[in-house]
C-alpha positions as CSV (number, residue, x, y, z in Angstrom):
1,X,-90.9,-79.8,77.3
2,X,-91.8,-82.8,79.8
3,X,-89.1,-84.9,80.7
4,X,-90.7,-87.9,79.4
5,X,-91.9,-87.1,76.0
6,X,-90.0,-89.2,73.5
7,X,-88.4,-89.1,70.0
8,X,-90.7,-91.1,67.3
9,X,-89.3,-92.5,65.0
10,X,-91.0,-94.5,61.9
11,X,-89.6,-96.6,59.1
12,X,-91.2,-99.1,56.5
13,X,-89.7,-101.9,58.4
14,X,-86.4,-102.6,60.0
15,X,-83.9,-100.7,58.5
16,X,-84.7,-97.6,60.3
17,X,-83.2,-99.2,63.4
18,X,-79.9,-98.1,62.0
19,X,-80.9,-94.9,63.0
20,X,-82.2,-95.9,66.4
21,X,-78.3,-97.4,67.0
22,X,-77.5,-93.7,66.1
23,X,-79.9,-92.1,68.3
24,X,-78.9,-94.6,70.9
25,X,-74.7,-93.6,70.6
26,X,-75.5,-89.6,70.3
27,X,-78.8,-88.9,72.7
28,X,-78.5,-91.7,75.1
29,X,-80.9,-89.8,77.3
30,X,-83.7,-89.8,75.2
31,X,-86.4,-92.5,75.0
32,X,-87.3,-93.7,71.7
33,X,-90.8,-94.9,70.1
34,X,-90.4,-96.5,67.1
35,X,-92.5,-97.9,64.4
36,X,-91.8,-100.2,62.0
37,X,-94.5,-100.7,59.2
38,X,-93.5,-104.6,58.3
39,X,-96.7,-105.8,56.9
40,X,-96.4,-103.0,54.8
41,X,-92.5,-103.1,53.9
42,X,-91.2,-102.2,51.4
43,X,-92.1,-98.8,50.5
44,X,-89.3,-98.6,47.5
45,X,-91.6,-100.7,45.7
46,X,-95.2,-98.9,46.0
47,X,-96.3,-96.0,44.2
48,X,-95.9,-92.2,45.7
49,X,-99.9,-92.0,46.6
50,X,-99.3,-95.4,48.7
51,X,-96.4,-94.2,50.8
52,X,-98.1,-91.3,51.3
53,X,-100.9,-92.7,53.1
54,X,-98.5,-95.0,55.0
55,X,-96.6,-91.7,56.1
56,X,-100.0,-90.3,57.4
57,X,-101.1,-93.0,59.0
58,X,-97.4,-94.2,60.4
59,X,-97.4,-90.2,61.6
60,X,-100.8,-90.6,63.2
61,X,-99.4,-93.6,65.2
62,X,-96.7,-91.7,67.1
63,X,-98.4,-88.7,67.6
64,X,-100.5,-90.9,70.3
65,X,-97.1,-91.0,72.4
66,X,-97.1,-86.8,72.4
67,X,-93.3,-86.9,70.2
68,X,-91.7,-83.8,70.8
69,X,-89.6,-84.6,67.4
70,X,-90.1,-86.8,64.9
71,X,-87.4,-88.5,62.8
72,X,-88.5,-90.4,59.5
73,X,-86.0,-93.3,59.4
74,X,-87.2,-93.6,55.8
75,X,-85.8,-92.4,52.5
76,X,-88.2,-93.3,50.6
77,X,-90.7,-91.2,52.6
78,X,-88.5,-88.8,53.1
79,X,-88.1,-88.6,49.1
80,X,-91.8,-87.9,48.4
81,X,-94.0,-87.6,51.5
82,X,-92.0,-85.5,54.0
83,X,-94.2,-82.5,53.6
84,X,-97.4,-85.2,54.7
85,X,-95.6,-85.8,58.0
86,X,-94.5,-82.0,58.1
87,X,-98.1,-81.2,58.2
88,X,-99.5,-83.6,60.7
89,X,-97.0,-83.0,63.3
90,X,-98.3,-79.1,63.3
91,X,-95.2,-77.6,64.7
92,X,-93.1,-80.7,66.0
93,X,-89.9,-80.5,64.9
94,X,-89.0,-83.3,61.7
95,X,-85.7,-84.2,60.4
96,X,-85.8,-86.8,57.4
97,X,-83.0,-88.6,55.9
98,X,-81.8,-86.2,52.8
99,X,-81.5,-82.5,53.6
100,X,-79.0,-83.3,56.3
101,X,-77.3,-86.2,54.4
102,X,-76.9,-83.5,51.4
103,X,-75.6,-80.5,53.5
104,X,-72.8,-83.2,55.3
105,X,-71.8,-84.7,51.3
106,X,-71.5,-81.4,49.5
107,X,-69.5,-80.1,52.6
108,X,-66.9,-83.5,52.7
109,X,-66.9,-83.9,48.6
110,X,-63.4,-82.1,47.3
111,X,-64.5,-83.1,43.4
112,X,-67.8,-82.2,43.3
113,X,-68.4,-85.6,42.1
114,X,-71.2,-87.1,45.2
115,X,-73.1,-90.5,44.4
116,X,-76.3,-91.7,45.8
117,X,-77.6,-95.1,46.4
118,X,-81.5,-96.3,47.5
119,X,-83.8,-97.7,46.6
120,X,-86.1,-97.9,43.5
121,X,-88.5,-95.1,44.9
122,X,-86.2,-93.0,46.5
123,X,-83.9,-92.9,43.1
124,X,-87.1,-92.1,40.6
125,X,-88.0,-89.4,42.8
126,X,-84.3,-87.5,42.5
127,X,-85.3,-85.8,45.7
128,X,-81.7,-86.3,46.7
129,X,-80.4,-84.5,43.2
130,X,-82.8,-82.0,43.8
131,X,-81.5,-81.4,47.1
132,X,-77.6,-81.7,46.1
133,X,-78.7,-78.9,43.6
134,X,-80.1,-76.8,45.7
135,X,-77.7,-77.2,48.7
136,X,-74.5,-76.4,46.6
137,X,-76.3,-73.3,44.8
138,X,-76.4,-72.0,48.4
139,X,-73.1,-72.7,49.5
140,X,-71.5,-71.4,45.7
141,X,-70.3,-74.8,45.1
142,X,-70.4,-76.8,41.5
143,X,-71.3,-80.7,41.8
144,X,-71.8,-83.7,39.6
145,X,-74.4,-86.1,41.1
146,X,-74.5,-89.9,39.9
147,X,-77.7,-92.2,41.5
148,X,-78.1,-96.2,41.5
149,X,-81.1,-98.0,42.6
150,X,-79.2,-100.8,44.5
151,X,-82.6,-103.0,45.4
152,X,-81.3,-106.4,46.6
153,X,-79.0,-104.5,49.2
154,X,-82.0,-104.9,51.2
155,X,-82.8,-108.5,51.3
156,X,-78.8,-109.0,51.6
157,X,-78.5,-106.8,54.7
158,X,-81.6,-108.4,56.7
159,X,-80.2,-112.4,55.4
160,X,-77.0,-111.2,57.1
161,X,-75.2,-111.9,54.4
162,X,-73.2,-108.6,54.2
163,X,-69.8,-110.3,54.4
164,X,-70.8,-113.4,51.8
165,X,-69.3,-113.4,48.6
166,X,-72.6,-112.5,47.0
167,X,-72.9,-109.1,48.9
168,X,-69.7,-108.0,46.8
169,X,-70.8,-109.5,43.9
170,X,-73.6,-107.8,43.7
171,X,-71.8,-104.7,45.2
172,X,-69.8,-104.5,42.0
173,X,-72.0,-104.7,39.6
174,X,-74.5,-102.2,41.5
175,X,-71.9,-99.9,42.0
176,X,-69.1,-100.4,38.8
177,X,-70.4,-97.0,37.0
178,X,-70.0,-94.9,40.3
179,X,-66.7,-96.2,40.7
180,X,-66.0,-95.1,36.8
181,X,-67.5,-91.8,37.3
182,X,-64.6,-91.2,40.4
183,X,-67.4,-90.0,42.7
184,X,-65.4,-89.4,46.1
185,X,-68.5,-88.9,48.4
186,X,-71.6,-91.6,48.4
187,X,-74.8,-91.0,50.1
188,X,-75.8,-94.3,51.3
189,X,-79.7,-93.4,50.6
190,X,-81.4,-96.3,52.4
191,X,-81.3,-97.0,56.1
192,X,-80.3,-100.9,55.5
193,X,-76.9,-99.8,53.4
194,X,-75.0,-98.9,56.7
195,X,-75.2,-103.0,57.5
196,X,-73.3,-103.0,54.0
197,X,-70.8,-100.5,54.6
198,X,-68.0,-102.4,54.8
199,X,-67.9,-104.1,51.4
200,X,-69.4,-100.8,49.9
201,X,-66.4,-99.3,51.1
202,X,-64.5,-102.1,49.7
203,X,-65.8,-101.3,46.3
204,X,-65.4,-97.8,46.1
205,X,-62.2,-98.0,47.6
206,X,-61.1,-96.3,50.6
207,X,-60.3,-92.7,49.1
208,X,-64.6,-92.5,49.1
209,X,-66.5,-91.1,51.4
210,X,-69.8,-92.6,52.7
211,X,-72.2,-90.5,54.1
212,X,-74.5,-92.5,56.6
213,X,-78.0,-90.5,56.2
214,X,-79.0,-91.8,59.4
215,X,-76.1,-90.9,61.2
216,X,-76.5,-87.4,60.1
217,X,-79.3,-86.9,61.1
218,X,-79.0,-88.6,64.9
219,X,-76.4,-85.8,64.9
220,X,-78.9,-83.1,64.0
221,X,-81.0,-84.3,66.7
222,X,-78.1,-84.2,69.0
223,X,-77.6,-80.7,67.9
224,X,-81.4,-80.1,68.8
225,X,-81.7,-81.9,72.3
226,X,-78.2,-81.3,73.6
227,X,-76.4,-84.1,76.0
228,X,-78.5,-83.5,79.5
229,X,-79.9,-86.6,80.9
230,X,-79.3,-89.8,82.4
231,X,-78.9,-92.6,80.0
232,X,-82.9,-93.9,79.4
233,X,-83.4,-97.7,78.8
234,X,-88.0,-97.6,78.5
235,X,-87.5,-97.5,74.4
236,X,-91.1,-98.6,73.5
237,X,-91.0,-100.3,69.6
238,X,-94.1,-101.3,67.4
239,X,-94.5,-102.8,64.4
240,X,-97.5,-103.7,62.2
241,X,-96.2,-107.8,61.6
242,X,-94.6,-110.5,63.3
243,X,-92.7,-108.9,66.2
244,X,-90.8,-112.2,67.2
245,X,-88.9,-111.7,63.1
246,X,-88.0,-108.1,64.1
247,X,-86.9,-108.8,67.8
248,X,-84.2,-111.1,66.4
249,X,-83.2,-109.4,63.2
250,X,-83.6,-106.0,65.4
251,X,-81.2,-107.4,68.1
252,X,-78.7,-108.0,65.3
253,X,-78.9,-104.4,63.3
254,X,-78.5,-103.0,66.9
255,X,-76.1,-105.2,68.2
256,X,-78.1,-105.1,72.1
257,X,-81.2,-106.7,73.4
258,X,-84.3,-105.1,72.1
259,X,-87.4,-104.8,74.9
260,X,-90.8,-107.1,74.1
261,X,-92.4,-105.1,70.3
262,X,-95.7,-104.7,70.5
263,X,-97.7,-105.7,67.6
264,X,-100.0,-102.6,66.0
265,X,-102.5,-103.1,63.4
266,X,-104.9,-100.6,61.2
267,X,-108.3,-100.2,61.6
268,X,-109.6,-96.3,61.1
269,X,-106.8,-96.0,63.4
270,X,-103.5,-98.0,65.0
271,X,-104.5,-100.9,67.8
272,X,-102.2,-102.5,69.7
273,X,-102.8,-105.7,69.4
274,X,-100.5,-108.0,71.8
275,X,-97.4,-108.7,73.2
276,X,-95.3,-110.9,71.1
């Protein structure tokens, strides 16, 4: 493949650059295209036609920059439109957030007992139980799965507010019958929840496991593009609404400068619009 075809990644907003600080710590070599649909955020919230023409049409946006993979830093897309992004890239490898996130949380769990946290849309859709089920029938392995739609993890995580006392309020009362059920491995099913990790952990108490989907899956891409390469730096991100918002709170989830975000907008097809 030519040396300067990238990995695209998408996401309903900003949390997907949790993935991008994964990508950034395993494939250093790689450039990076991302899109972030923020007019459009959130997708947790809109029905499973809507975020299946979002997938499309965020698809149809990095196929212009000739990926030669494609990671969907989305769960919720993941959850219910994987196959719509599948199809479009005709042959382009795609890794979404749960298959991998599963495979890593039966293989870690020693009780059997693995929880799952996202959001609204990625909960309803039990595409993570379904995978859990499917993934321990393979490896002849007995599980109990418990799922929370945690919601306001979101807003929490992009106010910065993950070490306020609020964040652990809310944290125990998202997360209290998890705790009962003595799950030992939780899937942290959103790309924001990594920003909470710390008082997650606090509240589950550190003999649980969290599984970082994102993470995961930058490691499967490691797997797949190996280590060769000179560290890149010409990352190229988009989103769809105010790119001076996401520069600031993407500089934060990232913990580095980001380069200028283009602005993108929809009309029959993505136009880049400006330079913020």
């Amino acid at each position: 493949m030519s040396a300067e075809q990238s990995i695209g990644v998408f996401d309903s907003g900003i949390g997907g650059l949790t993935v991008v600080k994964e990508l950034f710590s395993r494939v250093p070599h790689e450039r990076i295209v991302y899109f972030g649909d923020t007019a459009r955020v959130p997708y947790g919230s809109k029905s499973v036609e809507t975020v299946r023409r979002y997938a499309r049409e965020d698809t149809e946006l990095l196929l212009r920059h000739h990926p030669k993979l494609i990671v969907v830093a989305c769960n919720t897309v993941s959850a219910v439109a994987l196959d719509v992004v599948k199809s479009l890239a005709n042959g382009i490898p795609v890794i979404g957030m749960i298959e991998p996130a599963c495979k890593e949380a039966i293989r870690v769990s020693a009780s059997g007992k693995i929880g799952i946290i996202g959001t609204d849309a990625t909960i309803s859709s039990k595409a993570y139980e379904t995978e859990l089920r499917n993934e321990a029938k393979r490896m002849g392995k007995e599980i109990e799965t418990f799922a929370k739609a945690c919601p306001l993890f979101v807003p929490l995580a992009e106010e910065g507010w993950e070490e306020k006392i609020v964040a652990e309020l809310v944290a125990r009362e998202y997360l209290h019958s998890l705790h009962e059920a003595k799950v030992d491995t939780l899937i942290l099913g959103c790309t924001h929840y990594p920003v909470l990790s710390h008082v997650i952990q606090t509240v589950m108490g550190a003999g649980v496991t969290l599984i970082n989907s994102g993470a995961i899956a930058a490691q499967e891409v490691k797997i797949l593009e190996g280590d060769a390469g000179a560290k890149r730096s010409d990352h190229v991100f988009f989103v769809s609404d105010i790119p001076r918002k996401f520069q600031s709170l993407g500089e934060r989830f990232l913990g580095r400068e980001l380069p200028t975000v283009k602005q993108v907008t929809y009309e029959e097809a993505w136009v880049i619009e400006h330079d913020s």
